[in-house]
C-alpha positions in Angstrom: 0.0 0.0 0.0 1.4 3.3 -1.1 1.1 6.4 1.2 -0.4 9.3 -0.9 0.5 12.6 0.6 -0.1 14.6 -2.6 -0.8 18.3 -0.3 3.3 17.6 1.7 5.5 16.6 -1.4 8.5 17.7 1.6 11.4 15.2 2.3 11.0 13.3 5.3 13.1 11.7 7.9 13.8 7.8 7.5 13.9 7.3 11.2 11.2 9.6 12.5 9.2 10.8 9.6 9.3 14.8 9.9 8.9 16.8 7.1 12.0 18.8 5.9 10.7 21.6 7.0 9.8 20.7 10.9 13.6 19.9 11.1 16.9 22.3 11.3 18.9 19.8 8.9 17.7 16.6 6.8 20.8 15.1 5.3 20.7 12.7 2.5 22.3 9.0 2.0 25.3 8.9 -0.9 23.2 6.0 -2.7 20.3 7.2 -5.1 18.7 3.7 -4.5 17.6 3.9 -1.7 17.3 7.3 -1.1 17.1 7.5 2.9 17.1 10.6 4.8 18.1 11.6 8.0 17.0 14.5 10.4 19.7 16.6 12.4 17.4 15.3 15.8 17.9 11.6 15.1 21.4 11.8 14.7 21.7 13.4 18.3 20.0 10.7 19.7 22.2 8.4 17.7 25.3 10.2 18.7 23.7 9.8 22.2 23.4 6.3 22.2 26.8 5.5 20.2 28.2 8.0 23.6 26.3 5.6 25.9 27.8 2.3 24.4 31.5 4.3 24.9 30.6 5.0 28.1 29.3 1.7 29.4 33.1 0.2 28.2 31.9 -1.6 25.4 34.6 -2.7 23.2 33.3 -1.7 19.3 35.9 -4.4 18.2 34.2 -7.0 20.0 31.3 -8.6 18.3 27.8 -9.1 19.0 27.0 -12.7 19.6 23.4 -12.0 18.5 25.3 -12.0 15.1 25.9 -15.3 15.0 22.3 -16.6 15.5 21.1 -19.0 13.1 18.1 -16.4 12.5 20.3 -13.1 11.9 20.7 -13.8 8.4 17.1 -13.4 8.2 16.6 -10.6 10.6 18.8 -8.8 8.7 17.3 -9.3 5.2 14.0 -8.2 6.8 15.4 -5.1 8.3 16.9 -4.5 4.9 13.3 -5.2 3.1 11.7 -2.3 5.5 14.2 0.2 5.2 13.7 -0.2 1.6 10.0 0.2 1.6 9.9 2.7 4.3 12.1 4.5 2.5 10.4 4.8 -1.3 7.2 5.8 1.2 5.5 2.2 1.3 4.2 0.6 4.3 6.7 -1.7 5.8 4.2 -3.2 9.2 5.0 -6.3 7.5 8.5 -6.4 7.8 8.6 -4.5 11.3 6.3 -7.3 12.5 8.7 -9.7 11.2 11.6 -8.1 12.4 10.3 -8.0 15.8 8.9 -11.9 16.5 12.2 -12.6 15.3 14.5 -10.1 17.7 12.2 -11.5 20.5 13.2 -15.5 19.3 16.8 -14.5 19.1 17.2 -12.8 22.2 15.1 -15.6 24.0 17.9 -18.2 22.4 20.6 -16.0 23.9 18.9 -15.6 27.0 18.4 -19.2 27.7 22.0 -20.0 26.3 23.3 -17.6 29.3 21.4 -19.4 31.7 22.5 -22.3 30.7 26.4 -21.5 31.3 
């Protein structure tokens, strides 16, 4: 289902959706295909969050073992599959529904792995 907005042709944000013009800044990704955009207010709170990480000690060389789940592979082409859509204006519940029954599985598995030790 396409979302028709024909009276706010504006850019919008990828992450939160505001218009170009509720925003300060609206900066573009380097790819034409997907075009994604992102808002000057979502990358403080993503410079907020990357400060938390640094903050709590966690190592950015180390990786995540939620990476090497037998379902990342496909949480990961579903998170690819929404950004896409979400990003050429489609709706993308689909894929966010996907994407979350499968980040609750994984982190379940990891869970009871851990408990396990």
């Amino acid at each position: 289902m396409r979302r028709n907005d024909q009276a706010d042709e504006s850019l919008r944000c990828s992450f939160c959706h505001k218009s170009q013009k509720s925003v300060g800044n609206l900066i573009s990704s380097p790819s034409d295909y997907p075009r994604a955009y992102i808002c000057d207010e979502c990358i403080v709170v993503c410079a907020a969050i990357l400060e938390d990480d640094r903050r709590q000690g966690s190592d950015p060389g180390e990786r995540n073992p939620l990476l090497d789940h037998p379902l990342a592979p496909e949480f990961l082409t579903t998170a690819e599959r929404w950004v896409v859509l979400e990003s050429i204006g489609d709706d993308g519940a689909k894929e966010l529904a996907e994407m979350r029954s499968l980040a609750k599985r994984m982190v379940a598995g990891q869970l009871a792995r851990g408990s396990q030790r």
